[in-house]
C-alpha positions, 0 to 999 in steps of 0.5 A, a space after each residue: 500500500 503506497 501513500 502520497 507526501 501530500 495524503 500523509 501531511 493532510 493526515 496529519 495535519 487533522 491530528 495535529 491543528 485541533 490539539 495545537 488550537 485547544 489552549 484550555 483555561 489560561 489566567 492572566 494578571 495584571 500584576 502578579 506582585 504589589 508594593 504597598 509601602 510601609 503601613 504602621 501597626 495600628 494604622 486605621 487607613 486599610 491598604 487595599 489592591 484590586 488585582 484584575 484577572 482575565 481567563 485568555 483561554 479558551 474553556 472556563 477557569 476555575 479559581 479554588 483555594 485562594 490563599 495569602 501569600 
């Protein structure tokens, strides 16, 4: 059985280019650190940042767990 260059690249080219266009879930950040400064214990001012994040992917992102760093 013979099989053509070009009827072995269309091949695999249907197994290759939807895997490589499936990215799945990926989270961007604005900034992955944030520099608030000295704050005085017993401050009354509350330091705050609001960091945005973005699914750039192409499923849905789950966050779970959150925690301090």
């Amino acid at each position: 059985m013979r099989i053509s260059l070009a009827t072995l690249s269309v091949m695999s080219m249907l197994f290759v280019i939807p895997a490589a266009c499936k990215t799945g879930p990926m989270i961007s950040v604005d900034s992955e650190e944030v520099n608030l400064g000295a704050i005085k214990q017993g401050s009354k001012s509350a330091a705050k940042y609001v960091f945005k994040v973005k699914n750039t992917g192409d499923s849905v992102l789950v966050i779970r767990d959150v925690k301090p760093g």
